[in-house]
C-alpha beads as a LAMMPS data file, in Angstrom:
LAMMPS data file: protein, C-alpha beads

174 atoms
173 bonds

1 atom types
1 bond types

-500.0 500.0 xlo xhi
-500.0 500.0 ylo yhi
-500.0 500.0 zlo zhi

Masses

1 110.0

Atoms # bond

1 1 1 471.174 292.190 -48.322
2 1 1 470.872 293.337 -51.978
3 1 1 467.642 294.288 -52.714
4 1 1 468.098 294.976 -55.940
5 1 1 468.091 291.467 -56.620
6 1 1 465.961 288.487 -57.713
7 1 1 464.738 285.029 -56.021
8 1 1 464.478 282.322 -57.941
9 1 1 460.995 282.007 -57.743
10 1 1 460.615 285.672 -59.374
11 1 1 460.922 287.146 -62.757
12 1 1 462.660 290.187 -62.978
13 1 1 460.746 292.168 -65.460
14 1 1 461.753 295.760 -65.048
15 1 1 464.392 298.384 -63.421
16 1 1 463.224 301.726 -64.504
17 1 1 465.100 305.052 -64.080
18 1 1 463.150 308.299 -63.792
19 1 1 462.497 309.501 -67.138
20 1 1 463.308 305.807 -68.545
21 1 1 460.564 304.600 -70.752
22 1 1 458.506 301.853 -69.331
23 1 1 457.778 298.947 -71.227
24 1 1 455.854 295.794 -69.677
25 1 1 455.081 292.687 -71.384
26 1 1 451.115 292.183 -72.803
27 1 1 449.654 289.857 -70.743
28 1 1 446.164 289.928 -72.363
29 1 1 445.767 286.624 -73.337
30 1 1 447.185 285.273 -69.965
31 1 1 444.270 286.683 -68.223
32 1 1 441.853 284.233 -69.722
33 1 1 442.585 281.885 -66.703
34 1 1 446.071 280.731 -66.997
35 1 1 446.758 281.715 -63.819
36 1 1 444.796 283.581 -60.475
37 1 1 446.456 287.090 -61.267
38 1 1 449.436 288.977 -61.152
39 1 1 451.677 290.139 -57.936
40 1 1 453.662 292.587 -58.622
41 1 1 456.803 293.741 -55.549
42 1 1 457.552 297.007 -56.519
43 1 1 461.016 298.685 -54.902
44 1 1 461.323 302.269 -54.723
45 1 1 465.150 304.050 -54.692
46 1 1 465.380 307.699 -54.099
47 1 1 462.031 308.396 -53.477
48 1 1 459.941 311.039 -51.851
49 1 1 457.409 311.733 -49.653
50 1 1 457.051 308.734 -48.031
51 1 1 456.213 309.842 -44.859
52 1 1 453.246 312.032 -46.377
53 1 1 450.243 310.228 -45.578
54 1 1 447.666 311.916 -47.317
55 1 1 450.152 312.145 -50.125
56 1 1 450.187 308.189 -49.763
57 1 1 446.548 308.175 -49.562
58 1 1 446.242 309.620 -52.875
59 1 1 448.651 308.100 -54.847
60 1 1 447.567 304.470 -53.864
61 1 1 444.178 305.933 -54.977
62 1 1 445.412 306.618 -58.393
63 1 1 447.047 303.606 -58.455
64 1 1 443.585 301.601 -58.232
65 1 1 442.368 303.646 -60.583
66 1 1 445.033 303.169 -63.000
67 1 1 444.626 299.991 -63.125
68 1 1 440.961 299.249 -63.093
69 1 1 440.380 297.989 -59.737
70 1 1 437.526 298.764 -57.502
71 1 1 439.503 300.093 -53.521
72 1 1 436.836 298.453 -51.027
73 1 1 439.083 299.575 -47.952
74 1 1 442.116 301.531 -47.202
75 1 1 444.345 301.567 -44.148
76 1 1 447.402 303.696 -43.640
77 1 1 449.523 304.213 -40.553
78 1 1 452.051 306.980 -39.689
79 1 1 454.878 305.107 -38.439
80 1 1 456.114 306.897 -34.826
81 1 1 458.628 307.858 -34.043
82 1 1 460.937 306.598 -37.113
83 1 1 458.551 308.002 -39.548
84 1 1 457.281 306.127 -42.869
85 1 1 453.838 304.520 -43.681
86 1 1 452.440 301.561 -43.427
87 1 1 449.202 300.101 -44.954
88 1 1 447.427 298.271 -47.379
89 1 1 444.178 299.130 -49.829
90 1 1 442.289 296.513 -49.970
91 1 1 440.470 295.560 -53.683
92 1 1 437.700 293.369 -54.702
93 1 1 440.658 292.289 -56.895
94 1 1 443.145 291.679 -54.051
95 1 1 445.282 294.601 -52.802
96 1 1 447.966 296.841 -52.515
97 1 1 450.293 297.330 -49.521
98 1 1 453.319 299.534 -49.137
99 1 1 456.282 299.847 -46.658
100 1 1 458.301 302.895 -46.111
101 1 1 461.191 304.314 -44.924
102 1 1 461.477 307.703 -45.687
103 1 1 465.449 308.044 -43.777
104 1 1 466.865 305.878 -46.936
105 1 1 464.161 306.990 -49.289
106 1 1 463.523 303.148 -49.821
107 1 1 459.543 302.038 -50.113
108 1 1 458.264 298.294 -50.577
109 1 1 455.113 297.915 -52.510
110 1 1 453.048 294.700 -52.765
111 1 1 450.297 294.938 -55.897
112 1 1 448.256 292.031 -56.430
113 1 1 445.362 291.973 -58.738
114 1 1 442.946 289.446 -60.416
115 1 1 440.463 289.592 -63.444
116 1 1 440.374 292.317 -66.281
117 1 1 442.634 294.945 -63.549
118 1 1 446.514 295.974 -64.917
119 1 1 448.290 295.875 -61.962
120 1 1 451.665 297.094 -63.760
121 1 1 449.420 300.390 -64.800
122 1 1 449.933 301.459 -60.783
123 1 1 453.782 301.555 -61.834
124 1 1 454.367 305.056 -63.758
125 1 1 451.396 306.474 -60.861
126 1 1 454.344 305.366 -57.752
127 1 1 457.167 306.716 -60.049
128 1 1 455.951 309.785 -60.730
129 1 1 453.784 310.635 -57.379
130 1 1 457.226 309.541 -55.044
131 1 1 459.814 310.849 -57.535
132 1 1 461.468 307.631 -57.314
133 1 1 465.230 307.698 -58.699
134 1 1 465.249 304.067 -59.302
135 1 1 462.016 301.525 -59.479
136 1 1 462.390 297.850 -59.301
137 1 1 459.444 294.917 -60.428
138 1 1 459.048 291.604 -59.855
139 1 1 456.092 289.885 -61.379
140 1 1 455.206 286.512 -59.586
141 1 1 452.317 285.081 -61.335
142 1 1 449.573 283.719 -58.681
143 1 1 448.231 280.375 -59.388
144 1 1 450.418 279.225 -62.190
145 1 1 451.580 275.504 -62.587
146 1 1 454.943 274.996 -60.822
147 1 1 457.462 276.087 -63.410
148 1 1 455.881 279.252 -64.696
149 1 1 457.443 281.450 -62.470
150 1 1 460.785 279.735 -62.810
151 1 1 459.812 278.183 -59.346
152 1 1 461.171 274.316 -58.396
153 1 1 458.420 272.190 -57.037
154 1 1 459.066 270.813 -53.510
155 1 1 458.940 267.468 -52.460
156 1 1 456.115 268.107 -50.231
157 1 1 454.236 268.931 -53.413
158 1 1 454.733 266.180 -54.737
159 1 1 452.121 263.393 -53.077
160 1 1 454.308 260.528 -52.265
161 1 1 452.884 256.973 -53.754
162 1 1 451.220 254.646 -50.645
163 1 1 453.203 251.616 -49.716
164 1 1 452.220 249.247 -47.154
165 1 1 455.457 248.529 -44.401
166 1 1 455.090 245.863 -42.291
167 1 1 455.054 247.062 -38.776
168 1 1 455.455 243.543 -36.118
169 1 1 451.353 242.929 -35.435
170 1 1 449.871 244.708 -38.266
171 1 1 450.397 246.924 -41.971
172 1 1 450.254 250.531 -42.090
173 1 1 449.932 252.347 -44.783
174 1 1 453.005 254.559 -44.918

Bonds

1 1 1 2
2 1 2 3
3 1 3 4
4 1 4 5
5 1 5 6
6 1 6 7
7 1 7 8
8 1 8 9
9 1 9 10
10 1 10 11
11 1 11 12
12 1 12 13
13 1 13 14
14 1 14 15
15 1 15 16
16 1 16 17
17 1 17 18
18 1 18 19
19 1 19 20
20 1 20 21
21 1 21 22
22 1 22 23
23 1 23 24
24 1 24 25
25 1 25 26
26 1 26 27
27 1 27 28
28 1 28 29
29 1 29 30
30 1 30 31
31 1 31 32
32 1 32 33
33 1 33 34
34 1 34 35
35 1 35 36
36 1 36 37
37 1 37 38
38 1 38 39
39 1 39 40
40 1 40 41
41 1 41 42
42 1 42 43
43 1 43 44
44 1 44 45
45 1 45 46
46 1 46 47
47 1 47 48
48 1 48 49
49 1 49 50
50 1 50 51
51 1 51 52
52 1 52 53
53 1 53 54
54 1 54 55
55 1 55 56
56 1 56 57
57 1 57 58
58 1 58 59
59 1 59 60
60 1 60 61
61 1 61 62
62 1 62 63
63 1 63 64
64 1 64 65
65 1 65 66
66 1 66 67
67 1 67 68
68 1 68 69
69 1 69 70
70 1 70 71
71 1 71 72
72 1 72 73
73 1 73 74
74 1 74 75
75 1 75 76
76 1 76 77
77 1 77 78
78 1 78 79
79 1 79 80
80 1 80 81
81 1 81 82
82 1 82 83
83 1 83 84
84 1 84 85
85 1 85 86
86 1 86 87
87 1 87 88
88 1 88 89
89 1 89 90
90 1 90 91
91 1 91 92
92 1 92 93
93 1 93 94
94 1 94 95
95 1 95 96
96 1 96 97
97 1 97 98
98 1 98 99
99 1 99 100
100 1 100 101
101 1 101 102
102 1 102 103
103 1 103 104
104 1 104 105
105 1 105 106
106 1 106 107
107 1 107 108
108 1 108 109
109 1 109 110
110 1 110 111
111 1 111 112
112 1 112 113
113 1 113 114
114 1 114 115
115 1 115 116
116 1 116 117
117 1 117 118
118 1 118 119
119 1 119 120
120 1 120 121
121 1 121 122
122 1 122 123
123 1 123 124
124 1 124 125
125 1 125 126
126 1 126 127
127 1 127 128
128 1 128 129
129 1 129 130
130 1 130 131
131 1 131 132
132 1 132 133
133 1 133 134
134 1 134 135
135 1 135 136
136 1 136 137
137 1 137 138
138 1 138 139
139 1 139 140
140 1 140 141
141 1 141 142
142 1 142 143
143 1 143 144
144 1 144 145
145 1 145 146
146 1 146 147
147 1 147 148
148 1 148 149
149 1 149 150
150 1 150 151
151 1 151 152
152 1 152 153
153 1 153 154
154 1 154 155
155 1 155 156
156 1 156 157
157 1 157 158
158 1 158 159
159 1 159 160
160 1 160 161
161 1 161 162
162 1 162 163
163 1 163 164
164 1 164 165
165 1 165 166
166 1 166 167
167 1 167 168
168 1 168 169
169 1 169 170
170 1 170 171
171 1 171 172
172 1 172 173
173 1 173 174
């Protein structure tokens, strides 16, 4: 599986290098309501630390912070005996989760965030704090009309029109 690439239903926004200059699009305007808020999967290559709890601890803490958020809960978990964390931070504007495995030096981040927050502000915080060789974003915009997000709508969607079929004793709508 290539991780490295996108689903349909994602924009690829940014790979960034260590070092590379980071450069995000200005969603300012969008916030106004066009859509719920911003998710953000973040992929970490090369990185470091990620089996450093506190270390984690901190770093999602700056992350929140970063962006303007407001943590109401955190929740890490060593993971024994194959070592990584697991957890999430949980935000009065949504949340961020992460995934690691330190062995490959691979981490999966989830960063979701609603209102006046900059999720993408928690990006140079993960680079820098896990040393990450590569780092890999997908925006998926939350609540957008179908089409936004280069989605397809599905059929079930789509509310199919009511038409009567005659059934032998009586009509049923169908």
């Amino acid at each position: 599986m290539d991780l490295t690439r996108s689903s349909p239903a994602q924009k690829e926004d940014l790979h960034a290098s260590q070092g590379a200059r980071v450069a995000l699009e200005d969603t300012t305007e969008d916030r106004a309501g066009r859509y719920a808020g911003r998710h953000l999967l973040i992929d970490l290559y090369g990185a470091k630390r990620l089996d450093d709890v506190e270390h984690v601890e901190r770093t999602l803490k700056r992350c929140v912070e970063a962006s303007g958020a407001t943590l109401l809960h955190m929740h890490l978990q060593p993971l024994k005996p194959a070592g990584g964390v697991t957890g999430v931070a949980v935000l009065e504007e949504s949340h961020i989760s992460i995934h690691s495995w330190p062995e490959t030096g691979y981490a999966a981040l989830d960063v979701f965030m609603s209102g006046s927050t900059d999720p993408a502000r928690a990006i140079p915080v993960l680079q820098e704090a896990f040393e990450a060789g590569k780092v890999v974003v997908k925006t998926h915009l939350r609540g957008s009309a179908p089409g936004e997000n280069g989605e397809r709508k599905s059929k079930a969607e789509k509310p199919a029109p009511a038409r009567l079929r005659t059934n032998r004793k009586t009509k049923v709508a169908a």
